[in-house]
N, C-alpha and C positions, 0 to 999 in steps of 0.2 A: 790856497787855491783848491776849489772844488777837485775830486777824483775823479777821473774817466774809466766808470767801470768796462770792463772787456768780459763779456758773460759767455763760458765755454761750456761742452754739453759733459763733462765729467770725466773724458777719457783724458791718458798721458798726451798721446798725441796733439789732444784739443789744446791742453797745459802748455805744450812746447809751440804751439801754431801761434798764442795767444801772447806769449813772453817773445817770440820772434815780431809781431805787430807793434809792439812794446819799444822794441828798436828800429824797426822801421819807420816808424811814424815817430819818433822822438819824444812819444808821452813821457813828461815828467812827473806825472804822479797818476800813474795807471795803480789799479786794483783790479785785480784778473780774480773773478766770481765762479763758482762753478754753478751751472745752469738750477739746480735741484733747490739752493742757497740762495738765489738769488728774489731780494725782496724791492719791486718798487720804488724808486725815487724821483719825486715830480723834479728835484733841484740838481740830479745829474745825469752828467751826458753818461749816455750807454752806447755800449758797441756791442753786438754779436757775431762770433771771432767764429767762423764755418772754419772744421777741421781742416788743413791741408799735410799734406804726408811729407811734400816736398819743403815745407816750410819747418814742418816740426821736424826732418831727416837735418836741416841744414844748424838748427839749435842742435840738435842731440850733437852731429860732430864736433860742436864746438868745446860741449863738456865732454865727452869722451876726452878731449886732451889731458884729464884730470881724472883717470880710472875710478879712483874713492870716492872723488867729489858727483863724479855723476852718478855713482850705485850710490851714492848720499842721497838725492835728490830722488829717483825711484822709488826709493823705501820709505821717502819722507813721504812720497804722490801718495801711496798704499795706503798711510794711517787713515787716510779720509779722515781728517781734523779740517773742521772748516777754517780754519785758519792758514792751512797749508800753503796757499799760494801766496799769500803775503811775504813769507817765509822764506819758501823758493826763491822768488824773482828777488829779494834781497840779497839774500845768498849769493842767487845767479852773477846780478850785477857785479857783488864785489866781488867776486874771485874772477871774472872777465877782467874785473877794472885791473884788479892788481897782482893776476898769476900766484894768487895764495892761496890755494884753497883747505889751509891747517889752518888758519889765524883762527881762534877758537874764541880770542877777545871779541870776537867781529858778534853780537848777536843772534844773525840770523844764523851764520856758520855753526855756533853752537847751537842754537833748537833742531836745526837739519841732525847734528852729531847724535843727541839725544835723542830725536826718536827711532833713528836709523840704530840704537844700542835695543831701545822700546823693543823694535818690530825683531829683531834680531831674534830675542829672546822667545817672543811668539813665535817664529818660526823655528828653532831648535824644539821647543814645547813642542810645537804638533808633530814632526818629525817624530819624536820619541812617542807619543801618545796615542796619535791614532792608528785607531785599531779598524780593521776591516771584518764583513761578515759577508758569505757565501750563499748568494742567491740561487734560486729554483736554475735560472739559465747561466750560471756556472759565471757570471762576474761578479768580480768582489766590490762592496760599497763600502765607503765608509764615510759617515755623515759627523760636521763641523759646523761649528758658528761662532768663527772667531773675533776676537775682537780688533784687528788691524785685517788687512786683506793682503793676506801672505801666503795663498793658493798660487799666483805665479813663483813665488818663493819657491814652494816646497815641490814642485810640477818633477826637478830634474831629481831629485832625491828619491821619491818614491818610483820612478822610469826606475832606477840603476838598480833599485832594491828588489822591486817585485818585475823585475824584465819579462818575467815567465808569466805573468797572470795577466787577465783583462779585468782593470777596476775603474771606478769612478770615484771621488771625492769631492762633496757636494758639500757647498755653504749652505746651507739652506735659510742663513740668514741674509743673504746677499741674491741667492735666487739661481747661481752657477755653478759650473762644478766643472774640474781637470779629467778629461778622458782618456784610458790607455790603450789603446787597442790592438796591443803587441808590437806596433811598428811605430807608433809615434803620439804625442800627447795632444792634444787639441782640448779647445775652453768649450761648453757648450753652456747654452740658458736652460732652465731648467724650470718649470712650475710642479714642485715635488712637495709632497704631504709624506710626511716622515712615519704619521702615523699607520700608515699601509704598507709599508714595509715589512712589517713583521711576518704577514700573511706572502710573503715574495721568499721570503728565506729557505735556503736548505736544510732542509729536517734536520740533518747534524750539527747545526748552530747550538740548538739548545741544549744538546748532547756536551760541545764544548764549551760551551759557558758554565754549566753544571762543574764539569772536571775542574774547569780553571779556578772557580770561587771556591772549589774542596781542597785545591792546592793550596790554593792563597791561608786559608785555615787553617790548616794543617801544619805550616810552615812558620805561621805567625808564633811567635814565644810570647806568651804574653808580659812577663817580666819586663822585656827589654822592647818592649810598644814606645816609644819617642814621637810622642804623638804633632809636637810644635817643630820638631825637624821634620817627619814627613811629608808635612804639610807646604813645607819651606823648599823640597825635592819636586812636590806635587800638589801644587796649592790645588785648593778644592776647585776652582772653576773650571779643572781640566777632568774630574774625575767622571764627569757625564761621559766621557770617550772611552773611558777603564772597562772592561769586561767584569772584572773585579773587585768594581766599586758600583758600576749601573748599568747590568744588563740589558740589553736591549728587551 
């Protein structure tokens, strides 16, 4: 039987309005597309699934009965693997069907596990790694481009740490960034050119980056450099963020 694709515009919400259509209309072999993804086919029927809050609030309650299983599915949205929704709605379905949401035999239940260990990890990483720099107008930046979209992730992390400062934290590979503005965190879009930044910074940036890379020297022994564990602590794709490995 041909697929009834269901084509959403790429938010969780759209995700959850489009797996609830899913069950209301008793598609048997739905394929929920995200809009960006989605290519032409003269030989299937298509559907475009308009966001609903009240549709997607009435799915989300259903997986909340299942604490893990729904921060499973969340984290899985985030990878942005085009595959994800396949993924999910299988998932979805069988742990609706059978109140299991450990069975790890199940397929879909283990890829959701796996990349929900994936993004986990990317989120611990930025958490430890990035590092903020001290603009002319007294907020602190710090610029990311990671490879899963684990900025809602780390939103409450960096609130609790830096409560005292107003910063931003901009994907600049995704186009957005997490705002703090001492009261509360908000998402904003961003059209940011990273290379201007530089001319924005606080004359004592380069002040501390200087000290921190004489530290860094200083402190190294070089005898006891392990250079394939370091790496293993701090693989290279994070060291763009390090003050101590790529200044700004």
């Amino acid at each position: 039987m041909q697929a009834q694709k269901l084509i959403y515009d790429g938010s969780f919400e759209g995700l959850l309005t489009a797996i609830f259509v899913v069950y209301e209309e008793r598609i048997p072999n739905a394929e929920i597309v995200e809009e960006r993804f989605y290519e032409p086919d003269f030989f299937a029927e298509t559907n475009h699934i308009y966001t609903d809050e009240t549709k997607a609030a009435r799915v989300w309650d259903k997986l909340k009965q299942f604490p893990q299983f729904s921060a499973t599915v969340y984290r899985s949205f985030l990878t942005e693997l085009r595959e994800k929704e396949w993924y999910i709605l299988k998932a979805i379905q069988y742990v609706l069907k059978t109140k299991n949401d450990k069975d790890y035999g199940h397929p879909a239940v283990l890829k959701l596990a796996q990349w929900t260990k994936q993004i986990g990890r990317e989120k611990h990483r930025m958490e430890a790694f990035v590092r903020f720099k001290r603009t002319k107008d007294d907020l602190y930046i710090a610029l990311v481009a990671t490879d899963f979209n684990v900025l809602p992730l780390i939103a409450k992390h960096f609130k609790n740490r830096y409560a005292d400062q107003q910063f931003v934290i901009v994907d600049h590979k995704r186009n957005y960034g997490i705002y703090y503005d001492l009261k509360s965190i908000s998402f904003v879009t961003l059209d940011f050119d990273a290379n201007n930044l530089k001319d924005g910074l606080h004359e004592e940036e380069q002040y501390y980056d200087e000290m921190w890379q004489d530290y860094f020297i200083s402190t190294g022994i070089k005898s006891r450099i392990n250079k394939k564990l370091h790496q293993q602590h701090v693989p290279k794709r994070y060291w763009k963020y390090l003050n101590e490995k790529n200044p700004l």
